[in-house]
N, CA, C and O atoms as a printed pandas DataFrame, in Angstrom:
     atom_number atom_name residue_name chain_id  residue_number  x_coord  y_coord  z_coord
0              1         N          UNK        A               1   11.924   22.451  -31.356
1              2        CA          UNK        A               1   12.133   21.504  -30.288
2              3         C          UNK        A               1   11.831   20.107  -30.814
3              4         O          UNK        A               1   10.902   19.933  -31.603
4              5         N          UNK        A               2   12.634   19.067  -30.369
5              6        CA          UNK        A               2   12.182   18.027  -31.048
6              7         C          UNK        A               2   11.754   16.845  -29.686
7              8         O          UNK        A               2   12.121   16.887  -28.512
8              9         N          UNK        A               3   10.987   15.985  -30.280
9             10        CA          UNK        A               3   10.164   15.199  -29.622
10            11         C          UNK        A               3   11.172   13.444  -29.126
11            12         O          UNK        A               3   11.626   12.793  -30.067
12            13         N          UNK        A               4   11.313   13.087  -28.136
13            14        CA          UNK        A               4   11.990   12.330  -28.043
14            15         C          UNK        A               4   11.117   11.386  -27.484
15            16         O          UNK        A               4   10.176   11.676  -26.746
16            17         N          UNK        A               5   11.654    9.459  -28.087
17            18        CA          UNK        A               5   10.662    8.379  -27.543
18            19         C          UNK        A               5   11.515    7.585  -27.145
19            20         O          UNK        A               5   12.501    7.346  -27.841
20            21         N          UNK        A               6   11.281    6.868  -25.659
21            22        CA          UNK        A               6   12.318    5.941  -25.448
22            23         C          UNK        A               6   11.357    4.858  -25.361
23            24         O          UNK        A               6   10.390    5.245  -24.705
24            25         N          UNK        A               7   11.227    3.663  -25.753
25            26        CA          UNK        A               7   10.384    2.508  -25.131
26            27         C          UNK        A               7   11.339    1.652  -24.471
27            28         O          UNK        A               7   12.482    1.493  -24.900
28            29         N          UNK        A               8   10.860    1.067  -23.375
29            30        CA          UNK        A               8   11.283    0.265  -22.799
30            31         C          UNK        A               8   10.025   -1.072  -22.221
31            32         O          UNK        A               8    8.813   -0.889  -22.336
32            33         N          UNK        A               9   10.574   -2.236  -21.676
33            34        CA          UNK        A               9    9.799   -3.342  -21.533
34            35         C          UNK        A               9    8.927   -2.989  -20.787
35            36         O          UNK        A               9    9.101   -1.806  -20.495
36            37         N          UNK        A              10    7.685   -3.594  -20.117
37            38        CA          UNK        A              10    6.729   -3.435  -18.881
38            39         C          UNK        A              10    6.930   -4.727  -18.507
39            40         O          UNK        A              10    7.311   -5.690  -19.171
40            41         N          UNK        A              11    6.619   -4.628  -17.334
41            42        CA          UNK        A              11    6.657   -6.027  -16.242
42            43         C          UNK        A              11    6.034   -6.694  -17.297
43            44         O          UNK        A              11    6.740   -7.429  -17.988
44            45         N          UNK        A              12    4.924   -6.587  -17.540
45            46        CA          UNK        A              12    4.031   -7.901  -17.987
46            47         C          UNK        A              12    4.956   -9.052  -19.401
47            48         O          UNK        A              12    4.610  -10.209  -19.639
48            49         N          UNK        A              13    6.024   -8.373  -20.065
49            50        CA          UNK        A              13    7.176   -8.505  -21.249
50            51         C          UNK        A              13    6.522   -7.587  -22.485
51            52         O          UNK        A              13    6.930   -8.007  -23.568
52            53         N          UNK        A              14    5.944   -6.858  -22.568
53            54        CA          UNK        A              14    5.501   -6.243  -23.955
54            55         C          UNK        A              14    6.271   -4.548  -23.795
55            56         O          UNK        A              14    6.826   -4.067  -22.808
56            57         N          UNK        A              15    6.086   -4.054  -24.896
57            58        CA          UNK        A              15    6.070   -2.894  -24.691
58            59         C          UNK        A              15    5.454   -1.490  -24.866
59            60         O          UNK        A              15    4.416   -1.607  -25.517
60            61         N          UNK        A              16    5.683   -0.303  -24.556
61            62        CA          UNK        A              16    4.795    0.663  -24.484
62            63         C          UNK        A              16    5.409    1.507  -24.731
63            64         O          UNK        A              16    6.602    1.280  -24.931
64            65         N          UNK        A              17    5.006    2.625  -24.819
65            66        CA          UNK        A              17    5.825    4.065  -25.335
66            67         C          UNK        A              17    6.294    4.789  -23.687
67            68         O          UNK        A              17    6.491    6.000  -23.593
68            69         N          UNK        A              18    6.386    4.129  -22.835
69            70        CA          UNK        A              18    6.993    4.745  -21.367
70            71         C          UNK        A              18    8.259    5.644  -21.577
71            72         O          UNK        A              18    9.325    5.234  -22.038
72            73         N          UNK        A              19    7.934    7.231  -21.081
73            74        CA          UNK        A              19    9.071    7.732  -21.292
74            75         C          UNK        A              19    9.245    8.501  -22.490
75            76         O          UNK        A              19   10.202    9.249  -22.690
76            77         N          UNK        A              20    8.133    8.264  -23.413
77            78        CA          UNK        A              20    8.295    9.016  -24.733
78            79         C          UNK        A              20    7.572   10.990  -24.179
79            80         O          UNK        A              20    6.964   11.339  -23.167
80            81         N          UNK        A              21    7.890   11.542  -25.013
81            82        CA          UNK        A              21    7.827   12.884  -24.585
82            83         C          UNK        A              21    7.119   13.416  -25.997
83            84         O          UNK        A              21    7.758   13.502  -27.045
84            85         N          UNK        A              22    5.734   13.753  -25.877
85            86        CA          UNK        A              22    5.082   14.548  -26.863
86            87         C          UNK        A              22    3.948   15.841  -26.620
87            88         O          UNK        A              22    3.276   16.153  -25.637
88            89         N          UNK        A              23    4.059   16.358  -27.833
89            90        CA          UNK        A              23    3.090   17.544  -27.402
90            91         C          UNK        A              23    1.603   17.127  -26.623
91            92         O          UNK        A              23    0.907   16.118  -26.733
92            93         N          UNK        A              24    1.426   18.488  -25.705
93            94        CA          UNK        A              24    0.084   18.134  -24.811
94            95         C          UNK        A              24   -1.162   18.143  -26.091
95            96         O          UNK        A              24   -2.226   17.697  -25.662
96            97         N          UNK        A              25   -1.198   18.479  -27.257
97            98        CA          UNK        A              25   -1.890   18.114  -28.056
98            99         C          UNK        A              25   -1.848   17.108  -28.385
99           100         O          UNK        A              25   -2.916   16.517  -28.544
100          101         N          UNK        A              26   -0.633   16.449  -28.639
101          102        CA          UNK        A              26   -0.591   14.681  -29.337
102          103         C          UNK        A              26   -1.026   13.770  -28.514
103          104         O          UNK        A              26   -0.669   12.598  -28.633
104          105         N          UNK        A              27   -1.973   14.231  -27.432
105          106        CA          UNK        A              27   -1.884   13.153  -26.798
106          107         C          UNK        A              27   -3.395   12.242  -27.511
107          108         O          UNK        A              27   -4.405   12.915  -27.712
108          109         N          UNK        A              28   -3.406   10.839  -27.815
109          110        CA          UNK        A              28   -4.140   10.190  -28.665
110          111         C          UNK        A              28   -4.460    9.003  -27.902
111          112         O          UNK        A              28   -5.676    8.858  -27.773
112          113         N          UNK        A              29   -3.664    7.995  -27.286
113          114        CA          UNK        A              29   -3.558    7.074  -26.569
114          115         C          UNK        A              29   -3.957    7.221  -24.922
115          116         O          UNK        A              29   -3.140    7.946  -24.354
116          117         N          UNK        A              30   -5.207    6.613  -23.865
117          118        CA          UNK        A              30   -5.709    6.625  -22.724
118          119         C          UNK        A              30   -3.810    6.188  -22.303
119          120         O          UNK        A              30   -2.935    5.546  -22.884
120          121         N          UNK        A              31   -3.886    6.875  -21.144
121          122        CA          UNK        A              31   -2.806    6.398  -20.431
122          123         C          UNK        A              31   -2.486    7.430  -19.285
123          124         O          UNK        A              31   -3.274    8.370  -19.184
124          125         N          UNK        A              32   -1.368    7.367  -18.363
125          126        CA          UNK        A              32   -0.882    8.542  -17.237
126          127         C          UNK        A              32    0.083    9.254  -17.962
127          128         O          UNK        A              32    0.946    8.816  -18.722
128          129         N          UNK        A              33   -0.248   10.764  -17.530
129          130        CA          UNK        A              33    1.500   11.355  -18.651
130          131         C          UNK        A              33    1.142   12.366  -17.061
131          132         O          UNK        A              33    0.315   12.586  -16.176
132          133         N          UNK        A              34    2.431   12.685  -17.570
133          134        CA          UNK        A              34    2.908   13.826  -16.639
134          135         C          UNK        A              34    3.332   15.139  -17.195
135          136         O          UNK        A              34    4.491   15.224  -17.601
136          137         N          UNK        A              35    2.503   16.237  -17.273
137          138        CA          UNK        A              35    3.277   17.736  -17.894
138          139         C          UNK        A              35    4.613   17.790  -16.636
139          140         O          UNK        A              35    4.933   17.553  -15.472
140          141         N          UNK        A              36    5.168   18.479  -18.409
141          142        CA          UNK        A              36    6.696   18.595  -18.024
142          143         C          UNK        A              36    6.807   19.888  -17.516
143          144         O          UNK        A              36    7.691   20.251  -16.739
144          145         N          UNK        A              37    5.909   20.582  -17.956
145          146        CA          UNK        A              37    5.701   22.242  -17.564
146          147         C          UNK        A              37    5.284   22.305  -15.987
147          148         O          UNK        A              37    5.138   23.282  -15.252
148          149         N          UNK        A              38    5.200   21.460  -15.834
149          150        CA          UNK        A              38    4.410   21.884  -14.198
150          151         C          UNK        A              38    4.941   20.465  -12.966
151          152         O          UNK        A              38    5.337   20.650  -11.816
152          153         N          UNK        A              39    4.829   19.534  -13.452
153          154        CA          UNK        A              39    4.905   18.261  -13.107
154          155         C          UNK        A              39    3.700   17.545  -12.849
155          156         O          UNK        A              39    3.719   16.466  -12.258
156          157         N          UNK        A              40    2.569   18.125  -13.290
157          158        CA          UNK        A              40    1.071   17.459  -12.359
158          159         C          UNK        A              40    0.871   16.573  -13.273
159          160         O          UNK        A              40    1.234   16.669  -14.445
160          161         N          UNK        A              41   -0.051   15.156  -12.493
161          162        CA          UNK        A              41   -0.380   13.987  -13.517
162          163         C          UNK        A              41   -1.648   14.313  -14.013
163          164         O          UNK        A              41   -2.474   14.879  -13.295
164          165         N          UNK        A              42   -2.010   13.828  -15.859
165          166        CA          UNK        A              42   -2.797   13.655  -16.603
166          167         C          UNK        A              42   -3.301   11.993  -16.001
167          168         O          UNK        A              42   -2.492   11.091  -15.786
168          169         N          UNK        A              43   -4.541   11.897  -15.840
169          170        CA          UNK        A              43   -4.882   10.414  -16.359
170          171         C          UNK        A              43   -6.224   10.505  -17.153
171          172         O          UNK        A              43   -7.398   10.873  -17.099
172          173         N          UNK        A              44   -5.229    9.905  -17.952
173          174        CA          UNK        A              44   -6.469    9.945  -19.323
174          175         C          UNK        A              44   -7.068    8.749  -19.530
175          176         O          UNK        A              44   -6.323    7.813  -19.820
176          177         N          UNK        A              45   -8.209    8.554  -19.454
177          178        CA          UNK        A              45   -9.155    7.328  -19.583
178          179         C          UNK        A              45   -9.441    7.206  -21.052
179          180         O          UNK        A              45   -9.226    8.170  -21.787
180          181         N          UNK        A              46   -9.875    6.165  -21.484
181          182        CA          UNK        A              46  -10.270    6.095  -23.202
182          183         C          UNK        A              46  -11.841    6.648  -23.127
183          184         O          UNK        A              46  -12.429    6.725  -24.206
184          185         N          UNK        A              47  -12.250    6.872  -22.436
185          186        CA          UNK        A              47  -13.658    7.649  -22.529
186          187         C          UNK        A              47  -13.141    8.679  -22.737
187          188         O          UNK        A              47  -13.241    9.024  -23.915
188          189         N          UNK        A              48  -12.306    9.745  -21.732
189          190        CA          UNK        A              48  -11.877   11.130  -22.725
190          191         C          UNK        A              48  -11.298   11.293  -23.693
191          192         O          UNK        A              48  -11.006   12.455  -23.973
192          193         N          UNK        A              49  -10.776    9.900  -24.860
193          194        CA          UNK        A              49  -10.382   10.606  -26.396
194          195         C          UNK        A              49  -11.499   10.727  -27.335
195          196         O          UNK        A              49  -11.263   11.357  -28.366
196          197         N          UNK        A              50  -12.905   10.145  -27.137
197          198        CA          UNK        A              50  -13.749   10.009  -27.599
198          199         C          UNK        A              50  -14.261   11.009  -28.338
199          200         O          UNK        A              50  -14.739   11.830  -27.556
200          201         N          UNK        A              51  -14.374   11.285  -29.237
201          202        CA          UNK        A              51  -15.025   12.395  -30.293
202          203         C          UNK        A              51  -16.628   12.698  -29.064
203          204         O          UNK        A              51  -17.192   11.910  -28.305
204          205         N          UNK        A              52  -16.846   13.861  -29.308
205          206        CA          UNK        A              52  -17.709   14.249  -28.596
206          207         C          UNK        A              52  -17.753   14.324  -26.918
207          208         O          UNK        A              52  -18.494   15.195  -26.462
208          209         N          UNK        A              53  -17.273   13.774  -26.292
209          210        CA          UNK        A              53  -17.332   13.789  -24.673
210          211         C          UNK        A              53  -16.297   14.988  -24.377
211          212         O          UNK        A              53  -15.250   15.369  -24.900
212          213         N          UNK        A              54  -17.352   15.534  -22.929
213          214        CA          UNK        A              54  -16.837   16.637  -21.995
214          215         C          UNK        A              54  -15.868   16.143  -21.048
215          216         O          UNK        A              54  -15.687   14.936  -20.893
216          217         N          UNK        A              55  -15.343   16.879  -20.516
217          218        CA          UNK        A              55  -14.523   18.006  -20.594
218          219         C          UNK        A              55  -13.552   17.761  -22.312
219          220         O          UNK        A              55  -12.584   17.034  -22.536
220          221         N          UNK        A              56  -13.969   18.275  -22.832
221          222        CA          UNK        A              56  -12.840   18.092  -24.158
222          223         C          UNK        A              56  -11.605   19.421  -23.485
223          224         O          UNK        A              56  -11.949   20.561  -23.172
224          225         N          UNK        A              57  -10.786   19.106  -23.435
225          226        CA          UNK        A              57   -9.310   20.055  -22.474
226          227         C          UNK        A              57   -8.752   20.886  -23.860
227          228         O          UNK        A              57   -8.726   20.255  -24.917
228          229         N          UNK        A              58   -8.267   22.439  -23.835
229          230        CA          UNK        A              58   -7.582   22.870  -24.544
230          231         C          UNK        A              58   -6.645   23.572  -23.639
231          232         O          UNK        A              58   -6.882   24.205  -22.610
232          233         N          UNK        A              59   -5.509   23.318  -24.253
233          234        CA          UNK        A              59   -4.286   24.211  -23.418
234          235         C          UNK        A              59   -3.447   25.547  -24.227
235          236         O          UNK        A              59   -2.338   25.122  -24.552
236          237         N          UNK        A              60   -3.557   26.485  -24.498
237          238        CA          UNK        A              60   -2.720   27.225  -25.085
238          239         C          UNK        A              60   -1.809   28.132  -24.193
239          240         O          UNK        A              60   -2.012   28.698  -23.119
240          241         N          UNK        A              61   -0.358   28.038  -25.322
241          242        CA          UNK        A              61    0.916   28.969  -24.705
242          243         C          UNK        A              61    1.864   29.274  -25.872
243          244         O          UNK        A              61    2.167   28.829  -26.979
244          245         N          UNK        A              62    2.179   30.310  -24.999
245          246        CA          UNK        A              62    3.249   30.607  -25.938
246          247         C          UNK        A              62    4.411   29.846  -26.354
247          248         O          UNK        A              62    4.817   29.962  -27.510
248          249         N          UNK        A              63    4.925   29.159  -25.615
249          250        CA          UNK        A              63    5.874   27.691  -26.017
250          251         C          UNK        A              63    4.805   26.151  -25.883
251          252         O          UNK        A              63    3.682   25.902  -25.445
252          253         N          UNK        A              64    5.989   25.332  -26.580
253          254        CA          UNK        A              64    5.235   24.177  -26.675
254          255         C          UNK        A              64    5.448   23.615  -25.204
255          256         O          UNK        A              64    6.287   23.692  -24.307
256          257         N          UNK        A              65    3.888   22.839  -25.521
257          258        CA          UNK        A              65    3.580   22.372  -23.930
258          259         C          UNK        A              65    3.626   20.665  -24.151
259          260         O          UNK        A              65    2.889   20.011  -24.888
260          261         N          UNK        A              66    4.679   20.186  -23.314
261          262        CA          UNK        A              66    5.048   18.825  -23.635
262          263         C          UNK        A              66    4.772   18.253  -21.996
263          264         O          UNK        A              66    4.799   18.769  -20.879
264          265         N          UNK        A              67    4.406   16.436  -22.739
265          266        CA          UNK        A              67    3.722   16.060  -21.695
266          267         C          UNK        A              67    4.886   14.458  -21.735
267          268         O          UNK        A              67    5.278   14.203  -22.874
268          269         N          UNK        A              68    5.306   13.641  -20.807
269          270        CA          UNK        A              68    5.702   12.854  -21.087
270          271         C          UNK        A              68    4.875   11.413  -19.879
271          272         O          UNK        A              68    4.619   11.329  -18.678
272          273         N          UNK        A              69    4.689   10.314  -21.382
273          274        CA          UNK        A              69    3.867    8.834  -20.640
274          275         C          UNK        A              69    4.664    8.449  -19.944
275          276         O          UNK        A              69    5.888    8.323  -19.981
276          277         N          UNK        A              70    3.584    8.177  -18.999
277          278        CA          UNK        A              70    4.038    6.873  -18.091
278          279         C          UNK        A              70    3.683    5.541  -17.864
279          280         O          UNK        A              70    4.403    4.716  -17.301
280          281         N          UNK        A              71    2.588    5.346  -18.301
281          282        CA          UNK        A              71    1.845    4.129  -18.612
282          283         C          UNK        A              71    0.762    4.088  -19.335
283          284         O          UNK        A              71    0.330    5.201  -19.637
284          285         N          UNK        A              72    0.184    3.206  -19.710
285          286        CA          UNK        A              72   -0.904    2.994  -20.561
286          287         C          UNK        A              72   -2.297    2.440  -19.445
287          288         O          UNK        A              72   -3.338    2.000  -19.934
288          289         N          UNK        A              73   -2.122    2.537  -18.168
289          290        CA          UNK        A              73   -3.083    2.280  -17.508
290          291         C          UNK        A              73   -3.189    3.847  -16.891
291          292         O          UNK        A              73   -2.274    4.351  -16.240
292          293         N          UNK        A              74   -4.322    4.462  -17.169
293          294        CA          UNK        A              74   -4.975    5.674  -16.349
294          295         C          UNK        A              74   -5.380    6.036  -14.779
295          296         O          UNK        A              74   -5.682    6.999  -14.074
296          297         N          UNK        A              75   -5.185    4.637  -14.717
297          298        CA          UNK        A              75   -5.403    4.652  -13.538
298          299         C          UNK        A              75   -4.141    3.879  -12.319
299          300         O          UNK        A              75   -4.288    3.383  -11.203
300          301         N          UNK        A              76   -3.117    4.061  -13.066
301          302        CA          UNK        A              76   -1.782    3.737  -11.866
302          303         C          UNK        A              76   -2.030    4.385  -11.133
303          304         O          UNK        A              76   -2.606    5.472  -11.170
304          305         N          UNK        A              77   -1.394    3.475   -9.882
305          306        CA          UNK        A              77   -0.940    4.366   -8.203
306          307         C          UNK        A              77   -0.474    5.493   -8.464
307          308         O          UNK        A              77   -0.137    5.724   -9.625
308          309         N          UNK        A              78   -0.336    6.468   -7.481
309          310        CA          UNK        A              78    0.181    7.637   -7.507
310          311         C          UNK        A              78    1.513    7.211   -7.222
311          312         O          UNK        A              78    2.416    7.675   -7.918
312          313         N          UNK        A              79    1.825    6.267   -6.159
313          314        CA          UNK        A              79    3.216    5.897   -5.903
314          315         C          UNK        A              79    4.010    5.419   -6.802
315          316         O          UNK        A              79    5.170    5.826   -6.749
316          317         N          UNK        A              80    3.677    4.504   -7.802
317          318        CA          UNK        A              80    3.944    3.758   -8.961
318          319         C          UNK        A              80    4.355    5.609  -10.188
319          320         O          UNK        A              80    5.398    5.952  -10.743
320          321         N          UNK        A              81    3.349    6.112  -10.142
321          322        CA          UNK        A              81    3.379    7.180  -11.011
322          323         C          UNK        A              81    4.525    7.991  -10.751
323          324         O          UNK        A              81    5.232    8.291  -11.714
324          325         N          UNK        A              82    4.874    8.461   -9.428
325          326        CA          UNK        A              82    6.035    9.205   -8.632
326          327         C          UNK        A              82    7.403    8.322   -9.213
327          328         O          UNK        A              82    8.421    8.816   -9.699
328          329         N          UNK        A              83    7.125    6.979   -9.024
329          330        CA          UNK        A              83    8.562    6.703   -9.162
330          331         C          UNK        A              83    9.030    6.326  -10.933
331          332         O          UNK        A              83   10.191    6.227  -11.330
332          333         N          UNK        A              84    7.691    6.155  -11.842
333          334        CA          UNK        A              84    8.282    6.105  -13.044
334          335         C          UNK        A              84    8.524    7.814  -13.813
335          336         O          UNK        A              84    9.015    8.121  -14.899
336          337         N          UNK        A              85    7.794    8.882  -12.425
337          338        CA          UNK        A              85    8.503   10.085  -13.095
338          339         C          UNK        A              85    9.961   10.334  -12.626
339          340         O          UNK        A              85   10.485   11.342  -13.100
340          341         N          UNK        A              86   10.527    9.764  -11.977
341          342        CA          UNK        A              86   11.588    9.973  -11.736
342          343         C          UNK        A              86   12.598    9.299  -12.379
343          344         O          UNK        A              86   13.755    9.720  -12.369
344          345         N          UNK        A              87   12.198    8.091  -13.046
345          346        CA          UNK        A              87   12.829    7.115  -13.711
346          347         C          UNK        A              87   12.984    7.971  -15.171
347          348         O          UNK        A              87   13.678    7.561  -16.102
348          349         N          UNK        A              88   12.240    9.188  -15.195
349          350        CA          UNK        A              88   12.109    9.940  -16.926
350          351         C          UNK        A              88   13.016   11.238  -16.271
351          352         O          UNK        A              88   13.085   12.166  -17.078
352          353         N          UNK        A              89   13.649   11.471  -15.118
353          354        CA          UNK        A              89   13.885   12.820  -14.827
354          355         C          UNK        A              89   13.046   14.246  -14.892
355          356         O          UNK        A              89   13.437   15.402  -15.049
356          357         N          UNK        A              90   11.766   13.694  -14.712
357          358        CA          UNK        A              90   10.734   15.020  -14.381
358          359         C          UNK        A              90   10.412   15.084  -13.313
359          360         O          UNK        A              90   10.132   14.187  -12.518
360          361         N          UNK        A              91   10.427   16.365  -13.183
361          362        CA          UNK        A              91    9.689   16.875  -11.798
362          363         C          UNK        A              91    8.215   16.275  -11.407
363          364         O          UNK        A              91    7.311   15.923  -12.165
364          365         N          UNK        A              92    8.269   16.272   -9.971
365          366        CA          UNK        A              92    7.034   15.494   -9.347
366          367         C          UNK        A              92    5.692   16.848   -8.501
367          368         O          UNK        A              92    5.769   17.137   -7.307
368          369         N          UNK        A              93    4.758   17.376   -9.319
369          370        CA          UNK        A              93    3.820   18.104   -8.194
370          371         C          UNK        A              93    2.423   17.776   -8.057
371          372         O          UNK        A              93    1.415   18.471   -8.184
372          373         N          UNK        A              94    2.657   16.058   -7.648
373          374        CA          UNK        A              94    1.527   15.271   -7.249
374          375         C          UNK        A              94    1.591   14.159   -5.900
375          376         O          UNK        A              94    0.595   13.503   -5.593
């Protein structure tokens, strides 16, 4: 399966990896993603990539489990979050 990245602008004019689609392991960068497997939102704070801090999350399956960003703030609206998953064509179960 291969991994696809689209970037596009953010309001503010810079850009971000919005829309890119990577494994639920790759995830490295605090930000909102959305599993594609389920539709529920991740928000990942930069306190949880931290070497050592709890809940450290493991997910295992038999296929790859892909998650795709939505922003680099962890803490977007849920409404804001709903409509940039739809802007990626994933399902919404939040």
């Amino acid at each position: 399966m291969t991994t696809q990245a689209t970037l596009r602008p953010r309001e503010s004019g810079s850009t971000e990896s919005f829309g890119a689609q990577l494994p639920f392991e790759g995830i490295n960068e605090p930000g909102c993603y959305i599993c594609n497997w389920t539709g529920h939102l991740l928000r990942i704070p930069e306190d949880g990539l931290k070497a050592g801090r709890t809940p450290g999350i493991e997910m295992s399956a038999r296929e790859p489990l892909f998650v795709t960003r939505l922003s680099d703030n962890p803490y977007l609206p849920v409404s804001k979050a709903r409509l940039l998953a739809a802007d990626c064509d994933v399902p919404v179960n939040f």
